[in-house]
matplotlib code that plots the C-alpha trace (Angstrom):
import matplotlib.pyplot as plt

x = [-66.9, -66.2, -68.6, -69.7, -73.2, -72.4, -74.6, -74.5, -75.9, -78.5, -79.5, -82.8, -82.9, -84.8, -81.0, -78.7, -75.2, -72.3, -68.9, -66.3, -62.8, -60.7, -57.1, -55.5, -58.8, -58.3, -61.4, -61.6, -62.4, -65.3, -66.7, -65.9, -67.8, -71.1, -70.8, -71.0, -73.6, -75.7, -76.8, -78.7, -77.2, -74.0, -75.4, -73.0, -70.3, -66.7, -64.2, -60.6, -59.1, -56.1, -57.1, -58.8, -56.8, -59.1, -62.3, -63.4, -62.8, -64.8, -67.6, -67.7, -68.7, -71.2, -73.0, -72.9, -74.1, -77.3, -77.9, -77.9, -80.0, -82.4, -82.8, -83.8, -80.9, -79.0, -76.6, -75.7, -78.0, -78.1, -76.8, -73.6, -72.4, -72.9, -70.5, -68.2, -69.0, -68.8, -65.7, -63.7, -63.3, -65.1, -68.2, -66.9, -68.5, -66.5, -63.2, -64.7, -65.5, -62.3, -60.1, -62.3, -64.4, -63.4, -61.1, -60.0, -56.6, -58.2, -56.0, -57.8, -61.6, -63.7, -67.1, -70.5, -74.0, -76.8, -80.2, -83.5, -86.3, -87.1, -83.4, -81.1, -80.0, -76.9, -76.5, -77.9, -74.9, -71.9, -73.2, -72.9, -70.2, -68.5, -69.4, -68.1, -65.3, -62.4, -60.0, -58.6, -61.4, -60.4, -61.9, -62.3, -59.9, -57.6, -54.7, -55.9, -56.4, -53.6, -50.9, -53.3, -53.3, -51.1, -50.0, -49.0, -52.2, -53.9, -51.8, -52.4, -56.2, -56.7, -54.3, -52.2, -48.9, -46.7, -47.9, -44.4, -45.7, -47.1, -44.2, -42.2, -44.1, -41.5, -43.9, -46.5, -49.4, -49.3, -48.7, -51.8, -54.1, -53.1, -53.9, -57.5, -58.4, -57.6, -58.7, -62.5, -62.2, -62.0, -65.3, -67.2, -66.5, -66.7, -71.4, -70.6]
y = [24.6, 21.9, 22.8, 19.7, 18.6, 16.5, 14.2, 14.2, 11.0, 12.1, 15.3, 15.7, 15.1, 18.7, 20.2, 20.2, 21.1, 22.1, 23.4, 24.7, 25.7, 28.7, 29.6, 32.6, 34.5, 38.0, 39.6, 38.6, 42.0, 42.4, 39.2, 40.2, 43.4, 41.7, 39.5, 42.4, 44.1, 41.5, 41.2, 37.8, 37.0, 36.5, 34.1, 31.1, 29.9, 31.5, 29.5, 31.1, 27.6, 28.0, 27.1, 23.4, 20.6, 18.3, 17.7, 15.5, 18.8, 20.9, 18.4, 18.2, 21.5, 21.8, 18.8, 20.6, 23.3, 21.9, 19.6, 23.0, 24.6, 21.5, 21.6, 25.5, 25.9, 28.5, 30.6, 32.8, 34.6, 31.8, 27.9, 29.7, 32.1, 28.9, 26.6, 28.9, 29.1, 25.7, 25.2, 26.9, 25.3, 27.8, 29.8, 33.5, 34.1, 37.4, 35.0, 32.1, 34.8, 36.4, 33.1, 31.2, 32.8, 35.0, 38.4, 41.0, 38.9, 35.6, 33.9, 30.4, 30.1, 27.4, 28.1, 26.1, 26.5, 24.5, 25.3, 23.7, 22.6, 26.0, 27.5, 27.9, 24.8, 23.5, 25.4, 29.1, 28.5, 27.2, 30.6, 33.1, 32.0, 31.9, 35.8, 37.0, 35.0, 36.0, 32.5, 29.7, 27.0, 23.0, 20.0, 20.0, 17.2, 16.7, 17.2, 20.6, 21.6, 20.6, 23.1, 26.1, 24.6, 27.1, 24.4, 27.2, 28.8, 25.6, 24.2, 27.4, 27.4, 24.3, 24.1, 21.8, 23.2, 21.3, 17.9, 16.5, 13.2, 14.8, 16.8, 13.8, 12.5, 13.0, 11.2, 14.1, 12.5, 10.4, 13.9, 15.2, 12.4, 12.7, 16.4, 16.1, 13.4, 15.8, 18.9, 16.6, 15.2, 19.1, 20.2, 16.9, 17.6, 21.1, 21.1, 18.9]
z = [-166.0, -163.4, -161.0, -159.4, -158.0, -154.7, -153.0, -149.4, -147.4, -144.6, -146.1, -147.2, -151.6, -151.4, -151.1, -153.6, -152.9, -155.9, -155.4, -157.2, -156.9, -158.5, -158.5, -158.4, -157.9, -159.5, -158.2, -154.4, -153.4, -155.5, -154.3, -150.5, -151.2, -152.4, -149.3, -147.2, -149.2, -148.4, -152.4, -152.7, -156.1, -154.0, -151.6, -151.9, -148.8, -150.1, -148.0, -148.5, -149.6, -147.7, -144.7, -146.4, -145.8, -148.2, -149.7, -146.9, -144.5, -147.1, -147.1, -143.0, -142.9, -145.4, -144.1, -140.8, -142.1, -144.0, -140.9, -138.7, -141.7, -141.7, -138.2, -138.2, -135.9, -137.9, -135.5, -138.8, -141.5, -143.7, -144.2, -146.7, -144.0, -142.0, -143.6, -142.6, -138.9, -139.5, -140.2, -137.0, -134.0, -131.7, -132.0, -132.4, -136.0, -136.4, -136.3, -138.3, -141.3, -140.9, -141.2, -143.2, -145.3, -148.3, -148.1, -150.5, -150.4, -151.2, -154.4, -153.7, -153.0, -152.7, -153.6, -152.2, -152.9, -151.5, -152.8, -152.2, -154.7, -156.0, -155.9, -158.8, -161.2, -161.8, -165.4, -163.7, -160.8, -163.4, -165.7, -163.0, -161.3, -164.6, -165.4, -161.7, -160.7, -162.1, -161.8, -163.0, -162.7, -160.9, -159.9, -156.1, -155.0, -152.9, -155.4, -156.3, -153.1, -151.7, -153.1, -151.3, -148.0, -145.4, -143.3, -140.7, -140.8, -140.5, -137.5, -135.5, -136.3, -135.1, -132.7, -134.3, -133.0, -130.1, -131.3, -131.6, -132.8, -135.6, -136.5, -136.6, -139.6, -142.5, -145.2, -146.1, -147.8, -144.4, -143.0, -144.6, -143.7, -140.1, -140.3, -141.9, -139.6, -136.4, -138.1, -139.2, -135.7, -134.6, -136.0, -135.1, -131.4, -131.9, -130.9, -128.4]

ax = plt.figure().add_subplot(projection="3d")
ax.plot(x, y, z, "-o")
ax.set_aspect("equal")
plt.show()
């Protein structure tokens, strides 16, 4: 199981985040479903990971997320459904969940958790996601993430499209970086 216990600088120690990532997710509608049945045993941020440019973009939102969470300043039902909000460039939550969170034609999800003192432990996440996602289990880097990114889908989400400077970029690792920096740049600004 590579799901991975991150460490987030200026968030309080009481939360713990993990994430994981699964290819060629089998079971997306069953996991959609739960979502929208509200069951608490489902209660993790499912972020379709084709609209993810990196880990740092992941990472952005979560912290804005559990800052928002921390804060008591949730605009959604809980800091998970918030990482999602959190990860679109305007506030319309129906349009954030329906481009960035989870569908029944999800093949690549990113998966995040962030409990408090008295929430799950690493070992009770890894064992049930385990037993009710149906994919092929990664380390969350870059690399693995890359090859799910929809560059299109991306680009017209963030409004990426026109910027002749950065379609002139031929190198795509230099490509990339450019891209995550605006897209990061995008959801810093976005409170503001």
């Amino acid at each position: 199981m590579a799901l991975e216990t991150v460490t987030l600088d200026h968030l309080p120690a009481s939360q713990t985040v993990h994430i994981a990532y699964f290819r060629n997710v089998r079971n997306a509608a069953f996991l959609h479903s739960q979502l929208l049945a509200r069951n608490p045993d489902f209660e993790y941020g499912f972020v379709d990971a084709s609209i993810i440019v990196s880990r740092l973009h992941l990472l952005s939102a979560v912290f804005r997320a559990a800052t928002t969470a921390s804060t008591n300043s949730l605009i959604t039902p809980n800091v998970h459904s918030e990482i999602i909000i959190s990860l679109s460039p305007s506030n319309n939550i129906s349009e954030a969940y329906r481009r960035y969170g989870i569908s029944p034609s999800t093949k690549d999800l990113l998966v995040v958790k962030i409990s408090g003192p008295d929430g799950p432990s690493h070992g009770d996440i890894a064992k049930h996601l385990s037993q009710h996602v149906e994919g092929d289990q990664l380390p969350v880097t870059d690399e693995n993430i890359a090859p799910a990114t929809d560059n299109s889908k991306v680009a017209k989400y963030y409004k990426l499209n026109g910027l002749s400077w950065l379609d002139a970029i031929k190198d795509q690792p230099q490509k990339r970086k450019e891209v995550e920096t605006l897209v990061v740049g995008t959801l810093a600004v976005r409170g503001i």
